[in-house]
C-alpha positions as CSV (number, residue, x, y, z in Angstrom):
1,X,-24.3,-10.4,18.4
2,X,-21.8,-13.3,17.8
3,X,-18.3,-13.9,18.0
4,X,-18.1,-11.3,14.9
5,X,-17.9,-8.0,15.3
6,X,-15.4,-5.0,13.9
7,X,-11.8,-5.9,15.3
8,X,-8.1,-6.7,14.8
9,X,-4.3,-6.7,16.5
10,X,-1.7,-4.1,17.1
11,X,2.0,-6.1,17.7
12,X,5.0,-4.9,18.5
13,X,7.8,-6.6,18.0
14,X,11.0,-7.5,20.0
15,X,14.3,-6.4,18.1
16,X,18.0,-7.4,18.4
17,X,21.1,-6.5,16.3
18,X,23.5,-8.9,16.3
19,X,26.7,-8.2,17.6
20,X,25.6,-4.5,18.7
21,X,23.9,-4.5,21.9
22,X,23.8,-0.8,22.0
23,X,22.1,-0.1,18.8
24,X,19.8,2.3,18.5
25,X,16.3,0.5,18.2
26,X,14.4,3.3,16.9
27,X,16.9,3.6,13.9
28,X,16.9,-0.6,13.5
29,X,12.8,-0.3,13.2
30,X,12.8,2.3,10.9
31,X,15.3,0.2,8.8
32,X,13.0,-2.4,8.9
33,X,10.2,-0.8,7.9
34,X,11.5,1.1,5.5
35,X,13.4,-2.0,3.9
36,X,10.1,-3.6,3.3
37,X,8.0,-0.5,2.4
38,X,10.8,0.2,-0.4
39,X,10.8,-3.4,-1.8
40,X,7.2,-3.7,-2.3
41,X,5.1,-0.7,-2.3
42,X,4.9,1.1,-5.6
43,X,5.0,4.8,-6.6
44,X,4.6,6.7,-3.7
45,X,4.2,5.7,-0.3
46,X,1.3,7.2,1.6
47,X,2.0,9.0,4.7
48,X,-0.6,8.2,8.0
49,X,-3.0,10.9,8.4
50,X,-2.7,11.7,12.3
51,X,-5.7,14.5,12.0
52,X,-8.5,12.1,13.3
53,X,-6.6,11.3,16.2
54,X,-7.3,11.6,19.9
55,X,-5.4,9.7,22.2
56,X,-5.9,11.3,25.1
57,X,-9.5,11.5,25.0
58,X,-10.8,9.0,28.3
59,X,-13.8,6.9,28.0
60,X,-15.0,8.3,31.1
61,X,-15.6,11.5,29.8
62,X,-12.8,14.0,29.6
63,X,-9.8,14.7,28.2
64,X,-6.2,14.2,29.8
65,X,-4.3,17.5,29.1
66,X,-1.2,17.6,26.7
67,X,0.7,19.4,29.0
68,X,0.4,16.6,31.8
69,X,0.6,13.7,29.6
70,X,3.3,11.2,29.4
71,X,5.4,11.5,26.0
72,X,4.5,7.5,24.6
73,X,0.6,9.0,25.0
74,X,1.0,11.9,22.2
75,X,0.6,8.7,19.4
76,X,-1.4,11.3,17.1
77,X,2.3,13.4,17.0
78,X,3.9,12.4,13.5
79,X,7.7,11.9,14.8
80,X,8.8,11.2,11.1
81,X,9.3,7.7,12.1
82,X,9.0,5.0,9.5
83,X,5.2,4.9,9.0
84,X,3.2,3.0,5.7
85,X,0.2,1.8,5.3
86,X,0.2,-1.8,3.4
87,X,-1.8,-3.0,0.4
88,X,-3.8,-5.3,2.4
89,X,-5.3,-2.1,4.5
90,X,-2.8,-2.8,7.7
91,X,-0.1,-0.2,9.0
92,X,3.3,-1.4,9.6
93,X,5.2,1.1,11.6
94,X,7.8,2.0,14.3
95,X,6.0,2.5,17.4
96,X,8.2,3.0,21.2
97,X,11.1,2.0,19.3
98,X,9.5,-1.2,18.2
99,X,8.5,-2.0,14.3
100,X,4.8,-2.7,14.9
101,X,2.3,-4.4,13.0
102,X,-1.8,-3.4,12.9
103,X,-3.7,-6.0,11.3
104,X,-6.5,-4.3,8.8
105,X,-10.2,-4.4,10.2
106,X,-11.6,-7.8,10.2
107,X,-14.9,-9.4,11.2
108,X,-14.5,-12.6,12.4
109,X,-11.7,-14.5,15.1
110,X,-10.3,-16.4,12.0
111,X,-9.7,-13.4,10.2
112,X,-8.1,-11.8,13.1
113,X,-5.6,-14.5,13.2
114,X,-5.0,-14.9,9.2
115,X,-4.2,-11.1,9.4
116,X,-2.0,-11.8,12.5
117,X,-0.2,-14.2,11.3
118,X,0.2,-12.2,7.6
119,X,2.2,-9.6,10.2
120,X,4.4,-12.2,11.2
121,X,5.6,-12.8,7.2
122,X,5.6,-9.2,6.4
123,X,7.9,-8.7,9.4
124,X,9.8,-11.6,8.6
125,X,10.4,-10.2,4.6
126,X,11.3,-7.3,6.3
127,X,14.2,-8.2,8.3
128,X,15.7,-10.3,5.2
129,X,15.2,-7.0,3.3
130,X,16.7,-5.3,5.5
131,X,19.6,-7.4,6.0
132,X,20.2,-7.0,2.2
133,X,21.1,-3.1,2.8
134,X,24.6,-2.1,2.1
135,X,27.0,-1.9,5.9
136,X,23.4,-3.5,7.5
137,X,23.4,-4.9,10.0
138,X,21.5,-8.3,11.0
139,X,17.9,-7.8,12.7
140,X,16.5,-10.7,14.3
141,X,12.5,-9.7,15.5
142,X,10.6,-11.6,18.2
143,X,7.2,-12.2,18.6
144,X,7.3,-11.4,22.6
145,X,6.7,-8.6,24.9
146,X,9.6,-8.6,27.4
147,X,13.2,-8.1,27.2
148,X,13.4,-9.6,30.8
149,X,15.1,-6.8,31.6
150,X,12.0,-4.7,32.8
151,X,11.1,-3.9,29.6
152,X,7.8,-4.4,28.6
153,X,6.0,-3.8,24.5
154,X,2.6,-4.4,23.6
155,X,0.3,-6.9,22.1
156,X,-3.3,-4.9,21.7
157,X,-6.4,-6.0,20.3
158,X,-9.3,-3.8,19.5
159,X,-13.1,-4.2,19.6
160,X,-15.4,-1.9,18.0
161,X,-18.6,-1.8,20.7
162,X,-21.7,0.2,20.9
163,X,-21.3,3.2,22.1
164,X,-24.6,2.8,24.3
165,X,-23.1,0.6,26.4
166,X,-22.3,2.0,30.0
167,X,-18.4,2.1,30.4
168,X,-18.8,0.9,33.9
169,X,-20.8,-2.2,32.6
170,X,-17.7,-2.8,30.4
171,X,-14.7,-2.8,33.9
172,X,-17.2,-4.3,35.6
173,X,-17.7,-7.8,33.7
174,X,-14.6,-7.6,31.7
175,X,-12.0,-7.3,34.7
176,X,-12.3,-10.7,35.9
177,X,-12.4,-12.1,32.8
178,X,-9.1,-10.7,31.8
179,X,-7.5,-11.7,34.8
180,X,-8.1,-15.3,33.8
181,X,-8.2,-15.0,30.7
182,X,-4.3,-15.6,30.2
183,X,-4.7,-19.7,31.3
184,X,-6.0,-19.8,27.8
185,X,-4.0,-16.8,26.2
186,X,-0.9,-16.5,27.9
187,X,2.3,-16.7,26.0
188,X,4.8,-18.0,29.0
189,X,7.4,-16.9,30.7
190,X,11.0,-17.9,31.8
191,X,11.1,-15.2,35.3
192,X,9.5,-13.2,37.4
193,X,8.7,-10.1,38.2
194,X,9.2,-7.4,35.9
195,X,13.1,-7.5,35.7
196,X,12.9,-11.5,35.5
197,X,14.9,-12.0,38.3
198,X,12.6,-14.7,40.5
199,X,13.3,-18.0,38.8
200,X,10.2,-19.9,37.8
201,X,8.7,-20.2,34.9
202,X,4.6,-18.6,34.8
203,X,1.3,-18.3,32.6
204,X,1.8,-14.6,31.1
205,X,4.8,-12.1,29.8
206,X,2.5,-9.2,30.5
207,X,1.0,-10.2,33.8
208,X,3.8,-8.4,35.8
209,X,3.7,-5.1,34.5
210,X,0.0,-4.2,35.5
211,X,0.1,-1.7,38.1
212,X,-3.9,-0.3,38.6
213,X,-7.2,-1.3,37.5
214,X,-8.4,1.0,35.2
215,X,-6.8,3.9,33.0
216,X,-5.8,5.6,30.3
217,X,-2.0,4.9,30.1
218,X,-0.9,1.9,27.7
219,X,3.4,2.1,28.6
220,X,3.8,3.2,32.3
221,X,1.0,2.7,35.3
222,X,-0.7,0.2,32.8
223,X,-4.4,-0.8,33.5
224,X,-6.3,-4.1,33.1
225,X,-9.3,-1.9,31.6
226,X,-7.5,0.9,29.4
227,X,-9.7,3.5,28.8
228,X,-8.5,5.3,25.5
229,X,-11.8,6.8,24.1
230,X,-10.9,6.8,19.9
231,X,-13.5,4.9,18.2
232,X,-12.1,5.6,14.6
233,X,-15.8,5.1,13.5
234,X,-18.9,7.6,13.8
235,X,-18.2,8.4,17.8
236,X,-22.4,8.5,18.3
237,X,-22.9,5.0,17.3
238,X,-19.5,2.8,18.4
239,X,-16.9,3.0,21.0
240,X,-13.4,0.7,20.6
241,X,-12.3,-0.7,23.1
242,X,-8.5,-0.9,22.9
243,X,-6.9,-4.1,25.0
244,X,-3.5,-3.8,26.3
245,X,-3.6,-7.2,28.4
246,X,-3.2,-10.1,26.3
247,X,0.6,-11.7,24.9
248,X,1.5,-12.0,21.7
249,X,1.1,-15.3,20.5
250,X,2.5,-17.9,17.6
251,X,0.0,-20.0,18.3
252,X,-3.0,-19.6,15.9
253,X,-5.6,-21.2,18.2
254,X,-3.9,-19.0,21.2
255,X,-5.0,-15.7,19.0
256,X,-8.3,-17.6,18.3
257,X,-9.7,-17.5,21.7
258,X,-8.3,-14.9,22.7
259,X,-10.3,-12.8,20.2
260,X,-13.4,-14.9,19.7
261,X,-13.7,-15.4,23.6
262,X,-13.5,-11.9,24.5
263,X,-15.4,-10.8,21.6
264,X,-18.5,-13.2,22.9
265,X,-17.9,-11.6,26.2
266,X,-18.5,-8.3,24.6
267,X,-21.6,-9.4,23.6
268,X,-23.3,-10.4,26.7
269,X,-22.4,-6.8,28.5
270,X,-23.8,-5.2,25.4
271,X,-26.8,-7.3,25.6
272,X,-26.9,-7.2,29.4
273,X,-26.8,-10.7,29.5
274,X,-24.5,-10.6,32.8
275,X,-26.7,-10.6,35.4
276,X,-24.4,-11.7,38.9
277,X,-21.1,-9.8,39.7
278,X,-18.2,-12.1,39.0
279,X,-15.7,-9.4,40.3
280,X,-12.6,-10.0,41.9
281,X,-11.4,-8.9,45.0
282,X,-7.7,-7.4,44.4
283,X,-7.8,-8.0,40.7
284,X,-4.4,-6.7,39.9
285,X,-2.4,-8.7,42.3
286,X,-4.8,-11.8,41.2
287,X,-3.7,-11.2,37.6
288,X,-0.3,-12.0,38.9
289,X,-0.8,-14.7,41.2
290,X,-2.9,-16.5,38.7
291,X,0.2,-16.2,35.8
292,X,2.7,-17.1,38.7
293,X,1.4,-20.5,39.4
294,X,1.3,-22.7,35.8
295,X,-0.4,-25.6,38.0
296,X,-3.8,-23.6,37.8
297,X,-4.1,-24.6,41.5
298,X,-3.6,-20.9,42.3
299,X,-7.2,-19.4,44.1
300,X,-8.9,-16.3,43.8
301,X,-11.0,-14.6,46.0
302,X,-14.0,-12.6,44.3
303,X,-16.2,-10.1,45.8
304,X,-18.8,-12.4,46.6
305,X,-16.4,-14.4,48.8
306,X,-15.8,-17.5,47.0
307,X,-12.9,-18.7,46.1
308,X,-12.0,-20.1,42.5
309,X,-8.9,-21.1,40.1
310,X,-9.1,-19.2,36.9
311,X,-10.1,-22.0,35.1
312,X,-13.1,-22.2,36.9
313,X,-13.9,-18.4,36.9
314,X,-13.1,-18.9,33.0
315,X,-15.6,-21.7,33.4
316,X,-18.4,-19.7,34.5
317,X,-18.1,-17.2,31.8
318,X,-18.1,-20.1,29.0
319,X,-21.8,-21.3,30.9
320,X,-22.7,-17.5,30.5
321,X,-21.7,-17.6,27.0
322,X,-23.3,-21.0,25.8
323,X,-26.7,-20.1,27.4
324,X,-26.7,-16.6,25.5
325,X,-25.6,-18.4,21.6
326,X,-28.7,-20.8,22.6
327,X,-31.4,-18.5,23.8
328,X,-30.7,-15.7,21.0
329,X,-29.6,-17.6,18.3
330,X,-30.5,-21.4,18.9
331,X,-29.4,-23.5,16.1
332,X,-29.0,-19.9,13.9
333,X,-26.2,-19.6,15.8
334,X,-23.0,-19.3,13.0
335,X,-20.2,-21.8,12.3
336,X,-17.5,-19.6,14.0
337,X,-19.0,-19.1,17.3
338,X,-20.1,-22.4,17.9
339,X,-16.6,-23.1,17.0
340,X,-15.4,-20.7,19.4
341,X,-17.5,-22.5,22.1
342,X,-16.5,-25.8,21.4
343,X,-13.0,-24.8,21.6
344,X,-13.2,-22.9,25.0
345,X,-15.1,-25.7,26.6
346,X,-12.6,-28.3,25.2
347,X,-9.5,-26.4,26.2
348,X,-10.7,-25.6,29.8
349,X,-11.8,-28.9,30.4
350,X,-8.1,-30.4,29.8
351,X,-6.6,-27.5,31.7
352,X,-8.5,-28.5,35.0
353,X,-7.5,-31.8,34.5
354,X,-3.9,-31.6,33.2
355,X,-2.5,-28.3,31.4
356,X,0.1,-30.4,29.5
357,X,-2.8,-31.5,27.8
358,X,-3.1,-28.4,26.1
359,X,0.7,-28.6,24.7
360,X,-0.8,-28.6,20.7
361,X,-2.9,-25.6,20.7
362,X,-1.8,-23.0,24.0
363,X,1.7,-21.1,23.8
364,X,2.1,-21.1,27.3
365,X,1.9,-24.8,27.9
366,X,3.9,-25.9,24.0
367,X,6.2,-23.5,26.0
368,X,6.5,-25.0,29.3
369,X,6.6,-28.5,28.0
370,X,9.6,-27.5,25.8
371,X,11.7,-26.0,28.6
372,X,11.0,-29.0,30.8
373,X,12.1,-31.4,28.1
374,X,15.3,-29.6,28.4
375,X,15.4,-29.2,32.5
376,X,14.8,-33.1,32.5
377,X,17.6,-33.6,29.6
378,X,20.2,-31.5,31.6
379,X,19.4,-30.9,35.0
380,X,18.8,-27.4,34.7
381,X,17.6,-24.9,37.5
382,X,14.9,-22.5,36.3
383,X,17.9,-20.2,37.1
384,X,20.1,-21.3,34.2
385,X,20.6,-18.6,31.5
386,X,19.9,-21.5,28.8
387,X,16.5,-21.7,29.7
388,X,15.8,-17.4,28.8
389,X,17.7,-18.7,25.8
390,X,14.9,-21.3,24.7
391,X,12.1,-18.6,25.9
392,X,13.8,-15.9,23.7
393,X,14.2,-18.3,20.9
394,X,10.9,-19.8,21.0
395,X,9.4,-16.4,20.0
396,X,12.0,-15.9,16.9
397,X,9.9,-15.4,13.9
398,X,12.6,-17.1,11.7
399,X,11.5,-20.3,10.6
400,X,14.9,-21.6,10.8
401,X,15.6,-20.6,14.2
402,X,12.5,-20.2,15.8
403,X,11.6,-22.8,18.4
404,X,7.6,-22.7,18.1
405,X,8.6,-22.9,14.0
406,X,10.1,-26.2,15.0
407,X,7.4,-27.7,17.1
408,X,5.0,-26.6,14.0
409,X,7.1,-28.9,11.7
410,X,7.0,-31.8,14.1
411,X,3.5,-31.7,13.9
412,X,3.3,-30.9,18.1
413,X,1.5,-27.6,17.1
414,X,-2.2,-27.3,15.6
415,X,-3.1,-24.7,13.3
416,X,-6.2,-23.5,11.7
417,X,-4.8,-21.9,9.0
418,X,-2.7,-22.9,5.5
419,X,0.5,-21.3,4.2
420,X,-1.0,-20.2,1.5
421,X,-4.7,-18.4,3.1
422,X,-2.0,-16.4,5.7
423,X,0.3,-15.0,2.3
424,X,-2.3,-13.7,0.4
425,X,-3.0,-12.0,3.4
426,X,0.1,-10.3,3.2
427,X,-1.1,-8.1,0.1
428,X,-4.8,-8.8,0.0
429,X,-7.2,-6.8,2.6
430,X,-10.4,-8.3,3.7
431,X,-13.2,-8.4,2.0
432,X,-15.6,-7.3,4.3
433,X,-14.8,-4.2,5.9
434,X,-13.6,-0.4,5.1
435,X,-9.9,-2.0,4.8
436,X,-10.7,-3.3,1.2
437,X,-11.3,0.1,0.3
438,X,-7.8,1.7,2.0
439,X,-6.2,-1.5,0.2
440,X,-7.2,-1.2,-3.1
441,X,-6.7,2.1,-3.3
442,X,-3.3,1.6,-2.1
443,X,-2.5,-1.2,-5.0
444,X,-4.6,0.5,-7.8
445,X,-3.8,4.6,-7.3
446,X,-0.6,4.8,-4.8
447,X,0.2,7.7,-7.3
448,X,-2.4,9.6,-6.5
449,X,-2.9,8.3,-2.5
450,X,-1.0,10.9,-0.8
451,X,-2.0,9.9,2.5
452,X,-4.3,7.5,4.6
453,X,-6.1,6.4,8.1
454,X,-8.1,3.8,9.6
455,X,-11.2,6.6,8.5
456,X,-10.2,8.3,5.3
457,X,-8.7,8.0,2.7
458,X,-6.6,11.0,1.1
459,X,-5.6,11.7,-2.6
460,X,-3.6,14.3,-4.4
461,X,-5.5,14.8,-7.9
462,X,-4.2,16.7,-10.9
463,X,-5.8,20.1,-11.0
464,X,-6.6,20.6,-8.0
465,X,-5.3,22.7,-5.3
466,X,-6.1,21.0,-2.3
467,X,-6.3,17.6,-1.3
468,X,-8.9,16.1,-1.5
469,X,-10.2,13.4,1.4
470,X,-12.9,10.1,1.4
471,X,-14.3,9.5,4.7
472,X,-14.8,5.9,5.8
473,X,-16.3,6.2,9.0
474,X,-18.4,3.4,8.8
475,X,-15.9,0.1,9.1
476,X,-18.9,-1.8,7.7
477,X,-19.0,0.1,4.7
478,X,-16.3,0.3,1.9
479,X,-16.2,-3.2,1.8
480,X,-16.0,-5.2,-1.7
481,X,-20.2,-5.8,-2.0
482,X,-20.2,-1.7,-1.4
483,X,-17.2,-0.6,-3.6
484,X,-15.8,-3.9,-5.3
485,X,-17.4,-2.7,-9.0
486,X,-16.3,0.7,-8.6
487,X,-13.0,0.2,-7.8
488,X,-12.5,-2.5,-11.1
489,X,-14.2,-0.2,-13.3
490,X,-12.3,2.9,-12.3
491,X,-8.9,3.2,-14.2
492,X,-7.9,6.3,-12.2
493,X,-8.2,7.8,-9.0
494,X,-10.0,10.9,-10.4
495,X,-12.4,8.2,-12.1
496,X,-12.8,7.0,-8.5
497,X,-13.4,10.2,-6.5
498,X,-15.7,11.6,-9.4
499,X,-18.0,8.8,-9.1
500,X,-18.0,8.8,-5.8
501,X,-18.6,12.4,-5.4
502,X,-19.8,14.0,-8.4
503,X,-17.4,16.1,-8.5
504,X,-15.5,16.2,-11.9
């Protein structure tokens, strides 16, 4: 394989009402959610199907008992929280008292990020819907993952993988490479530890709350390698591996890498390309030290004794990487992973020499150099309150008020993407994958959809006493070469399921 492969995001997003410090964020998501949900889905709004479920299911081969679990674990529970599925196959939802934001399935890194960023302007519509409400109040969202007051919300990516893969394979090779990982991915911090008290400024938001290695937890005792075994797809062929470390990230070539990099890495274990342990000895305290020291000077020790920065343990997974795209694909090899390649290499290469040189295409760094501009402007400590100000306000999704919005207009930010590719993402699914299926059903029969999933697809037909529900399984299939002609010619949802079941 490539850099393409099944995949997508999962972002939650920082909320604050204005003027009301103690309001309820659960109820402030679900107004968000349903603001949006209200204004722009039609007919009836399909509920999520929890019954293919199972998060407690553990890649390493049992299941963690309900009884024992923590409460944020049970996500197959339907709390009758503010939960829709959009017409471009993504779910937009209140999740730990955070609106969240699953991107559809997608193929490709560029994809992943159109998608991503398609979140950020549905969440953005959403707040100015929802501000529109009679007595509302105003909702600012952030795309972050810390309230610096030891608070912590996610930023998860998914990777569909074959299921024949050892799982052991997977911690092994994929440990360190998280753990440095974040020089290119991180989204930067004002504070440290997990309350934010230290003063400094470091690589990652997430970095400090990583307590152990591996697990199945995602919001308390959370793992580098989380082990959450629910492939949504046939569970003989694929696993998914579900990725709690990275930020979120504004920047588009940020989200880039951090999907097409780990995505190639995927790759080599499947292939067993791999072949010498790059482990690191400690690799939770590493993770920390690493995002702790934005010179990149910082060492690591890994099991074979030497020591290396994370750029040059990121270094040796790009050689890996560039010697597998040539020996099984040679000059085959597609547009978007040489791209991917070309990137990394570039990227890294600045880093060693001078991060700042990153300060166009990496969060942490546009970041960094902003908050310096202002420490050198006014003198400031990296304890003074103004600088969590500019951190918080960096990550404002309000193009009026956010500060990584302003550094995109001065043209000190690169993107990959245009305006208009990212909002006809905001309606349209991919065309490549199950999600143009859950989409269009969604736009052409949400009469008749009475409920949906990542695998099925549920309707409520005239005449019939039961509902009646369309497995998608296979993310590969469903897609519009498979279903495109159907769905146009189709005027009806009973058109749809008779032709695709023969039963009238």
């Amino acid at each position: 394989m490539s850099v393409r492969r099944v995949m997508g995001t999962e972002v939650e997003y920082g909320i604050s009402v204005q003027g009301q410090p103690l309001a309820n964020p659960m109820v402030a998501s679900s107004q968000v959610v349903n603001a949006y949900a209200s204004a722009t889905l039609k007919a009836r709004r399909a509920r999520w199907d929890f019954e293919e479920e199972s998060p407690l299911r553990d890649a390493r081969g049992f299941d963690v008992s309900r009884t024992v679990a923590d409460p944020s674990q049970l996500t197959d529970e339907d709390l009758g929280l503010a939960n829709v599925i959009l017409t471009n196959g993504a779910r937009l939802y209140v999740d730990h008292a955070h609106p969240e934001f699953s991107t559809p399935e997608v193929t490709t890194p560029l994809d992943v990020v159109r998608f991503d960023k398609a979140g950020e302007q549905v969440m953005l519509r959403a707040t100015e819907l929802a501000r529109q409400l009679p007595t509302a109040p105003a909702i600012t969202l952030y795309k972050n993952n810390t309230d610096n007051k030891g608070a912590s919300y996610g930023a998860h990516e998914n990777y569909l993988m074959r299921r024949s893969t050892p799982f052991a394979e997977i911690i092994r090779h994929l440990t360190p490479f998280f753990v440095s990982r974040q020089v290119v991915t991180g989204a930067g911090r004002v504070g440290l530890g997990q309350d934010g008290r230290q003063h400094g400024f470091q690589v990652s938001q997430r970095a400090d709350y990583f307590e152990v290695e591996v697990g199945l937890e995602t919001t308390l005792k959370r793992p580098i390698i989380n082990t959450r075994d629910e492939p949504h797809a046939d569970p003989e062929k694929y696993r998914r591996l579900h990725v709690i470390i990275g930020d979120a990230n504004l920047s588009e070539i940020s989200t880039y890498l951090k999907v097409g990099t780990t995505s190639l890495v995927l790759a080599m274990i499947e292939d067993r390309f791999i072949g010498h342990d790059l482990s690191v000895d400690g690799p939770v305290a590493a993770l920390r030290a690493v995002s702790h020291d934005p010179t990149l000077r910082q060492t690591i020790t890994l099991k074979d004794g030497r020591t290396v920065t994370a750029v040059q343990l990121q270094l040796e997974y790009l050689d890996l990487a560039k010697k597998y795209v040539e020996d099984r694909y040679g000059a085959d090899a597609d547009a978007q992973t040489r791209d991917v390649l070309t990137r990394w290499e570039s990227v890294l290469d600045r880093l060693e020499r001078d991060p700042m040189l990153c300060a166009a295409e990496l969060d942490w760094v546009a970041k960094l150099k902003l908050l310096q501009s202002y420490r050198d402007r006014d003198g400031l400590e990296w304890d003074d309150a103004k600088l969590h100000l500019i951190d918080l306000q960096y990550a404002d999704i309000r193009p009026e008020k956010g500060l990584y919005h302003r550094l995109l207009r001065a043209g000190r930010i690169e993107r990959l993407l245009d305006d208009d590719s990212v909002a006809a993402a905001t309606h349209e699914p991919p065309t490549d994958t199950r999600a143009y299926f859950r989409g269009r059903c969604l736009e052409k029969y949400a009469d008749s959809v009475a409920a949906a999933s990542w695998d099925s697809v549920i309707f409520d037909l005239p005449g019939r006493d039961s509902l009646q529900r369309i497995p998608t399984i296979d993310p590969l299939r469903g897609s519009k070469a498979h279903v495109g002609e159907l769905l146009d010619r189709c005027d009806t949802a009973v058109d749809l399921f008779t032709a695709l079941t023969g039963n009238g």
